[in-house]
C-alpha positions in Angstrom: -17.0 -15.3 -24.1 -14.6 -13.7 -26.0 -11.8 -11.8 -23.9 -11.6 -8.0 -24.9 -8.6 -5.9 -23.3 -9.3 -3.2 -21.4 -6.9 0.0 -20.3 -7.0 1.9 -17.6 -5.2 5.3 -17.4 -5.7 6.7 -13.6 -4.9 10.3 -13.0 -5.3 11.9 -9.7 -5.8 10.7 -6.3 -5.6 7.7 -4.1 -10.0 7.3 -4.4 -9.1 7.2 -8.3 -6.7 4.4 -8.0 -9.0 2.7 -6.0 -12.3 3.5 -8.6 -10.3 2.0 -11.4 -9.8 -1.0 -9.6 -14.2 -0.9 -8.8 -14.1 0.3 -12.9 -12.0 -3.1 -13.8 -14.2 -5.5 -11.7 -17.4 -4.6 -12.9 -16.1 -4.9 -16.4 -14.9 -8.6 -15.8 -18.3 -10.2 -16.8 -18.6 -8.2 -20.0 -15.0 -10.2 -20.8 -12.8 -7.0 -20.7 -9.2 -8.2 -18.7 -6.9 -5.2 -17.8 -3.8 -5.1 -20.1 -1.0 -2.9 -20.0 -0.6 -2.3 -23.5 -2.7 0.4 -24.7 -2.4 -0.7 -28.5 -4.0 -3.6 -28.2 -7.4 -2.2 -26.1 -10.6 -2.5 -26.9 -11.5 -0.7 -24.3 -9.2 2.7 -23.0 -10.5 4.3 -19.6 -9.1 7.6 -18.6 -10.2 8.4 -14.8 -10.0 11.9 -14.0 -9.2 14.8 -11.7 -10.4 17.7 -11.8 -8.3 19.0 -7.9 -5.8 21.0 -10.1 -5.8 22.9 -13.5 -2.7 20.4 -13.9 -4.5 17.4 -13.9 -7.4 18.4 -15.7 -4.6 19.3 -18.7 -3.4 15.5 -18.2 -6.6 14.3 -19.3 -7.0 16.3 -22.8 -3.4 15.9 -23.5 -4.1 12.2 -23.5 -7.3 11.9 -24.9 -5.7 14.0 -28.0 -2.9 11.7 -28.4 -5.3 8.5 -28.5 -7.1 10.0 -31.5 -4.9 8.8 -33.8 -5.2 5.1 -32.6 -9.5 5.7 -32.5 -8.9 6.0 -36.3 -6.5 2.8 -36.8 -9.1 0.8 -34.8 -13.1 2.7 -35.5 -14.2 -0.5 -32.8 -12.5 1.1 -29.9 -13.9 2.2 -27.4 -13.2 5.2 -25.5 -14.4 6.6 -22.1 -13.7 9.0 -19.9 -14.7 9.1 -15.6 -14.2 10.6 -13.1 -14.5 14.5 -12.1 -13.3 15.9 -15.1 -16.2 14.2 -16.7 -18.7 14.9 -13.9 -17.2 18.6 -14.2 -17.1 18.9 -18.1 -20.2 16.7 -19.3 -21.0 16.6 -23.1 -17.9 19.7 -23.7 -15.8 17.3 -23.6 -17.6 15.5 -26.4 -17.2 19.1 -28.0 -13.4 19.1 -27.9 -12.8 15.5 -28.6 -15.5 13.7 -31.0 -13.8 10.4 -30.7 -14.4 10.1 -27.3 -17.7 7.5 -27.0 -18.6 7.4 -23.4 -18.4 10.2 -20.2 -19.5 8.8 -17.1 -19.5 10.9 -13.7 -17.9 10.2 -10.5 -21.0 8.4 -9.2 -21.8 6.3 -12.4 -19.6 3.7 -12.0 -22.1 0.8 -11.4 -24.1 1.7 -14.5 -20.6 0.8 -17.0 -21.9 -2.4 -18.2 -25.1 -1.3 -19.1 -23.1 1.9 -20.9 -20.5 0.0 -22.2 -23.0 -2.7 -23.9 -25.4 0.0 -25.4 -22.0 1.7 -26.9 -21.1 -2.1 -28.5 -24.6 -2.8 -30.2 -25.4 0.6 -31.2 -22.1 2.6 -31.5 -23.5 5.5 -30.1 -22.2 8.5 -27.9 -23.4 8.4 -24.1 -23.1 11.3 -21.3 -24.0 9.5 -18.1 -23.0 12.5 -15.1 -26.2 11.7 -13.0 -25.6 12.2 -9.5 -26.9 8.9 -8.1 -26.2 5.1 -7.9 -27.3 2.6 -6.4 -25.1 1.9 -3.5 -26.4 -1.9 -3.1 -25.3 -3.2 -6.4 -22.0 -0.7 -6.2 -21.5 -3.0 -3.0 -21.2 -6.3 -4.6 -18.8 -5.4 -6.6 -16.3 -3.6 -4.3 -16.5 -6.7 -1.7 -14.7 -8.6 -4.0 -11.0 -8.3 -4.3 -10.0 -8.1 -8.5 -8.2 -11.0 -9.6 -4.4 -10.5 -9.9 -1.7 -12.3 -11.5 0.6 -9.9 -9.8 -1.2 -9.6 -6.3 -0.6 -6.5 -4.3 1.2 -6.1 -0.6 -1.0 -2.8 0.1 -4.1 -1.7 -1.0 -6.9 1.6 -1.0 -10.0 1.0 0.8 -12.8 3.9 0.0 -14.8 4.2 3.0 -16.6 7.6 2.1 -17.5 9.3 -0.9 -18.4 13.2 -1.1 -17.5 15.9 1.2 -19.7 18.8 3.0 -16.9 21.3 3.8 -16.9 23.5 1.0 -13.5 24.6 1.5 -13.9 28.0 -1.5 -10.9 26.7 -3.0 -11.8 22.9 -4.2 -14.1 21.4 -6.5 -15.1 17.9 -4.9 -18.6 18.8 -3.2 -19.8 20.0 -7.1 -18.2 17.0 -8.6 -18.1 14.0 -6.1 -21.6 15.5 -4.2 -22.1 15.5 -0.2 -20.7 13.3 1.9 -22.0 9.4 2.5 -20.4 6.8 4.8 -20.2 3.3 4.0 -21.3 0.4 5.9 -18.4 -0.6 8.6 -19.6 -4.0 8.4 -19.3 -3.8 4.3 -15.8 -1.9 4.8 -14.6 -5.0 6.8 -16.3 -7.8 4.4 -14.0 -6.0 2.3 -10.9 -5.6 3.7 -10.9 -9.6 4.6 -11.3 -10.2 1.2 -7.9 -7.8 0.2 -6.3 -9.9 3.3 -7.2 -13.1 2.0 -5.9 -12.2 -1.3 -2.5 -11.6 0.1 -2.8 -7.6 0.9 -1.0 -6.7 4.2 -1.8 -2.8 4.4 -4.5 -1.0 3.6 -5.2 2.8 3.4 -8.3 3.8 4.6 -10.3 6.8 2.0 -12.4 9.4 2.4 -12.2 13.3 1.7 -13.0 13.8 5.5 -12.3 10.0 7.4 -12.4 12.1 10.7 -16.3 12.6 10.1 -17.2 9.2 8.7 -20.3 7.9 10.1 -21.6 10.9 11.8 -24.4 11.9 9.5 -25.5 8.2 9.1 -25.2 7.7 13.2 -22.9 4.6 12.2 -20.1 3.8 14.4 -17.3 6.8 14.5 -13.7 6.6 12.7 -12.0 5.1 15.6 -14.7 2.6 16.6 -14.2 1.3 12.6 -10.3 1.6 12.8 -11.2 -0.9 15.7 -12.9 -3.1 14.0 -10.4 -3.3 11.1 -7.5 -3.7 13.5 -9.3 -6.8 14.9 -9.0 -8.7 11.1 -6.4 -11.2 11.5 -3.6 -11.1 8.3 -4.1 -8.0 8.2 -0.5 -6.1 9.3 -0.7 -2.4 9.1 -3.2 0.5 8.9 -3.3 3.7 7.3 -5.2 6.3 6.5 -6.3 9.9 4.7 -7.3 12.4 4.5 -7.9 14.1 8.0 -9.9 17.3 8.5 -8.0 19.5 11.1 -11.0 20.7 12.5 -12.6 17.3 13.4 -9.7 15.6 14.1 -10.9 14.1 17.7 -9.2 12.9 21.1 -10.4 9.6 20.6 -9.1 9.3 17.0 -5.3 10.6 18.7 -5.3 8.3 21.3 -5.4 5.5 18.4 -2.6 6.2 17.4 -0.9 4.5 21.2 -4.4 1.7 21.5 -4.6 0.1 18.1 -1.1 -1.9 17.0 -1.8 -1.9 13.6 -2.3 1.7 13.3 0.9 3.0 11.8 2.2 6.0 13.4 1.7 8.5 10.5 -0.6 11.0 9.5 -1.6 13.5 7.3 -3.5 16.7 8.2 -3.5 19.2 5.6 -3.0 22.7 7.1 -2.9 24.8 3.9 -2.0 27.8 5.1 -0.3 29.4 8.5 -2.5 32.5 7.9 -5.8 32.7 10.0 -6.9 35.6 7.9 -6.2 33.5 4.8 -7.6 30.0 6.6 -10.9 32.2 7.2 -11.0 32.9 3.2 -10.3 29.2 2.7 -13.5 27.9 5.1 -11.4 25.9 6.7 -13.3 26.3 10.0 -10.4 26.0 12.4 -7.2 28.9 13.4 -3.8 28.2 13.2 -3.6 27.9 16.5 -6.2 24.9 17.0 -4.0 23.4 14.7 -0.8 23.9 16.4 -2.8 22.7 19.3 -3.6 18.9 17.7 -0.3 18.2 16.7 1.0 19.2 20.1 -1.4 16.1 21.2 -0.6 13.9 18.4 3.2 13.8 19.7 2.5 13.7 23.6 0.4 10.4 22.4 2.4 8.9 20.3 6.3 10.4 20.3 8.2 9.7 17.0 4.9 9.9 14.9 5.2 11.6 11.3 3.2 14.2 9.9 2.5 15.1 6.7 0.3 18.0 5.6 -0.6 19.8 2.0 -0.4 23.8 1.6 -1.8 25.8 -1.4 0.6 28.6 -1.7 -0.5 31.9 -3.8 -4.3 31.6 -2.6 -6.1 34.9 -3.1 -5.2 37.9 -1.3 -2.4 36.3 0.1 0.4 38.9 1.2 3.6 38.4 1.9 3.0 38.8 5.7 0.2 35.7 5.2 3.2 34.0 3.5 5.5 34.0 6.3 3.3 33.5 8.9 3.3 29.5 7.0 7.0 29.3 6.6 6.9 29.8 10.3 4.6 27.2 10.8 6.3 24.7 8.5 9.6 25.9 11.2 7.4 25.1 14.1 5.9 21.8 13.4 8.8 20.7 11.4 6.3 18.2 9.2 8.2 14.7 8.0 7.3 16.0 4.6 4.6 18.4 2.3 2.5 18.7 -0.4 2.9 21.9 -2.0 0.6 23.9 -4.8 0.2 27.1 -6.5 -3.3 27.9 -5.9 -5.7 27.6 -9.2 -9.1 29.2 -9.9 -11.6 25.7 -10.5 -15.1 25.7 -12.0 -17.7 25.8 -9.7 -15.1 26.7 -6.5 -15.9 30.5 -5.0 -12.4 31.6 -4.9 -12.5 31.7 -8.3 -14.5 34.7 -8.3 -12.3 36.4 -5.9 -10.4 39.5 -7.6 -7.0 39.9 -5.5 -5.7 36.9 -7.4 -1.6 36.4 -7.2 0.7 36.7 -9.8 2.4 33.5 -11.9 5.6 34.1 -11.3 5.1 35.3 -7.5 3.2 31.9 -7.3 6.3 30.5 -8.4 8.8 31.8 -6.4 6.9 31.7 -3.1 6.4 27.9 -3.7 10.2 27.4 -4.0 10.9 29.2 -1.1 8.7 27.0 0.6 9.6 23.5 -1.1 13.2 24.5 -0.2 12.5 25.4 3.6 10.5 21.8 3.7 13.3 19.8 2.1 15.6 20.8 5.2 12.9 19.4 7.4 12.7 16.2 5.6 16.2 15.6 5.3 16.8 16.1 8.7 14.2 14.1 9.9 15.6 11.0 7.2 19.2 11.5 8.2 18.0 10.9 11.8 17.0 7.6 11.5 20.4 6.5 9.4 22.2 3.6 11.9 18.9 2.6 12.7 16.8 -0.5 12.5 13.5 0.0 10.8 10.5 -2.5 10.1 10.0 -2.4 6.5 6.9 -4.1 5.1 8.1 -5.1 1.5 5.6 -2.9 -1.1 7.8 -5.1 -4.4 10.9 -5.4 -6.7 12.5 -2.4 -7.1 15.2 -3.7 -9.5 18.1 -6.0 -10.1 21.9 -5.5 -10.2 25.2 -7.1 -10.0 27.6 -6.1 -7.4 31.0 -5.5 -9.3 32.9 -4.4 -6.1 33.5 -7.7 -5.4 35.7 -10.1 -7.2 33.0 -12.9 -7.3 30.5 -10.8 -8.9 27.3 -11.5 -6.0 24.2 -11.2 -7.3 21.5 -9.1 -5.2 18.3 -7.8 -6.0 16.8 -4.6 -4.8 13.6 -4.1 -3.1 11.0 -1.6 -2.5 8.8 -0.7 0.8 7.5 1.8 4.1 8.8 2.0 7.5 5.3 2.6 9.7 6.0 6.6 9.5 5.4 6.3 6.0 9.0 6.5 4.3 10.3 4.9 1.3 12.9 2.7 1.8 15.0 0.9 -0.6 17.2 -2.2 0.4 19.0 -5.1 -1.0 18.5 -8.9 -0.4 22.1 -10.6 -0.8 22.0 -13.7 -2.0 24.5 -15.1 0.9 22.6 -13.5 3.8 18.9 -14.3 2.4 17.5 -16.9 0.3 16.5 -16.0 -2.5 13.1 -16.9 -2.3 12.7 -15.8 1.3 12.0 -12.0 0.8 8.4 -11.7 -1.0 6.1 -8.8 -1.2 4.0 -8.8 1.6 6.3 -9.6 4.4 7.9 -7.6 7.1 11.8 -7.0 7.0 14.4 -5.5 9.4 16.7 -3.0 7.6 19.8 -1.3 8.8 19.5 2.0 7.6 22.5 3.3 6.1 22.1 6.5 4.1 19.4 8.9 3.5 17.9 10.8 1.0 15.3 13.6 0.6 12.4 11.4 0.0 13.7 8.5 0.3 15.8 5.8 2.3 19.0 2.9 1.8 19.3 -0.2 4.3 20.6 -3.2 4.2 18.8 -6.1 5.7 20.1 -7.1 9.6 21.2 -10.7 10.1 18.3 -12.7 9.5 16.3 -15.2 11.7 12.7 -16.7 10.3 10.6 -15.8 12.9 6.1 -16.0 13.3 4.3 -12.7 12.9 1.3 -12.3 14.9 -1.4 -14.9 14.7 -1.5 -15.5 11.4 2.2 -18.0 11.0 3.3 -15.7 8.9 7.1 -15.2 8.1 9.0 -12.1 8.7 12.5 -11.3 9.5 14.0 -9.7 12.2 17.6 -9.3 14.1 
């Protein structure tokens, strides 16, 4: 069979990083191999997100500048998933012709059949059903895709959908209601990422505090259990949490499961319980106040993380303040921070009392410049300390010219278990070269911070046996 190259352009979310990956799989018996360069594709994939007006500008900005290379090359092929499509359908068609294919968010396991009609009959196909069937989808995802360049961390989908309706966000109309998994499927699969030489994964779902319960399957922390038991396997995480059913059980994880890293993000999106009502968020400010009191008396030190929509209808200046003085109380390790957009299909964007641009825009830099005090305090508290870095890849290479014999060192890349980026050198006389691979653990001195970010140096090294499993990390 003849090998076709296929491309890949992911926008959005962790799920969509983790659907291209199902997307390239599935593709692998028709002969399409992922290939970085988009000029020599037979194939170009552009998966979607539809979560902000941003994102869904991404996608036609792209898919306009690919029309030029449709015209060099009529035999391309050119599709477009994910929620945009789901959201869009055939309009898309409408503003870009030279598109081929639109598949929705739950059409993934029907691609070959799409893709192979599109080759013998070089047609145009709208496939935005909501349905699939989940057994075929299965066999695919169990599999780990074949890497050249295999990965130290890796996204594990264990839900799809969401039932919260929050009147702000688009994913019940375009990913549908939520569905769990099988835990015993979700472990098949992480084994298979372990085996392959993965070391983390991230756990997915709109709402991973709820998985299971409509399907009566075993809870979120009876399946962070399970996966904790897989042996290889180094660290957990996951997102997203829903304050509302963010449990006791789920909390006490955090200080009974070793693998669990101590990080987690619970989006608040707004201090305001008037604006939080508006938002159907279904909990108060102070319920939330209330869980991360009882995430820090279970598990001291851990890092939270949270996402707040800033500008959201009817939101006065008194709503505004009341979440700066939330971000002051919790002090969050760090924040995702938006100006509120109206979406298709979401009810706030029939709400009148809408917020101007520019106050949108100054009321997000007042609050990105309150959070970056938080974050750099918290990352200039842990400079002079060791940290257990799991090694994420090559950041880059570099000669040290302070010294007369010009040492060579190489930079690397990876997370402490509260989630921050750390960057570090391997010298070549403290570390052999070879000795410091993706995948492995690593003790680093830190020795400056950063706002989002982290510089160590490695401690004096002695090979030492992680776990179980013999393998190799370094520690002091």
């Amino acid at each position: 069979m003849k090998t076709k190259c296929l491309y890949i352009n992911t926008i959005g979310c962790q799920m969509n990083v983790y659907d291209s990956e199902q997307i390239a799989k599935i593709l692998t018996p028709l002969g399409y191999k992922m290939n970085s360069s988009i000029e020599f594709a037979d194939l170009i994939i552009v998966n979607t997100c539809a979560i902000r007006e941003k994102a869904e500008q991404k996608v036609f900005s792209f898919l306009g500048r690919i029309a030029g290379l449709k015209r060099k090359k009529p035999g391309l092929i050119i599709g477009v998933g994910g929620c945009v499509a789901q959201q869009e359908g055939e309009r898309i068609l409408e503003r870009m012709p030279h598109v081929d294919l639109i598949f929705g968010t739950h059409a993934i396991c029907r691609l070959p059949y799409l893709i192979q009609k599109i080759e013998a009959e070089r047609c145009s196909i709208v496939d935005v059903e909501m349905s699939e069937i989940i057994e075929e989808f299965e066999s695919v995802i169990e599999s780990p895709l074949d890497r050249t360049d295999p990965k130290a961390t890796s996204f594990v989908t264990i839900m799809r959908g969401c039932d919260n309706f929050c009147t702000y966000c688009v994913v019940p109309h375009v990913r549908g209601r939520e569905t769990s998994r099988l835990p015993e499927s979700i472990v098949k699969e992480v084994k298979g990422l372990v085996k392959s030489g993965v070391r983390e994964v991230t756990l997915l779902g709109q709402n991973v505090n709820s998985y299971g319960k409509k399907e009566k399957l075993t809870s979120f922390p009876q399946l962070l259990a399970l996966v904790n038991e897989i042996d290889g396997l180094f660290r957990i995480r996951f997102t997203t949490s829903h304050p509302k059913d963010l449990s006791d059980d789920l909390i006490s994880a955090f200080n009974d499961l070793d693998k669990l890293c101590n990080h987690i993000h619970l989006p608040v999106q707004s201090g305001s319980n008037r604006i939080l009502k508006r938002m159907n968020r279904k909990y108060t400010r102070e319920l939330y106040l209330e869980k991360i009191e009882k995430l820090r008396n279970n598990c001291p030190g851990i890092a939270i993380t949270s996402d707040i929509i800033v500008g959201f209808p009817g939101e006065t200046i008194v709503d505004f303040e009341e979440t700066l003085d939330l971000i002051k109380q919790v002090e969050f390790d760090g924040i995702f921070a938006f100006k509120y957009s109206d979406r298709p299909n979401a009810p706030a964007a029939r709400f009148t009392d809408k917020i101007t641009e520019q106050e949108n825009k100054e009321r997000l830099q007042i609050l990105l410049d309150l959070q970056e005090y938080f974050t750099t305090k918290k990352n200039s508290e842990l400079v002079g300390s060791n940290e257990l870095i799991l090694v994420e890849g090559l950041s880059k290479k570099k000669v040290d010219s302070d010294t007369q014999r010009k040492c060579q060192y190489i930079q690397w890349s990876g997370r402490t278990a509260t989630n921050k980026v750390v960057n570090f050198i391997q010298l070549e006389d403290t570390i052999p070269r070879d000795k410091i691979l993706k995948g492995k653990i690593v003790n680093v001195k830190i020795e400056k911070a950063y706002s989002h970010s982290l510089w160590g140096k490695p401690v004096q090294m002695e090979a030492t046996l992680f776990a179980s499993e013999g393998e190799q990390s370094y520690a002091a």
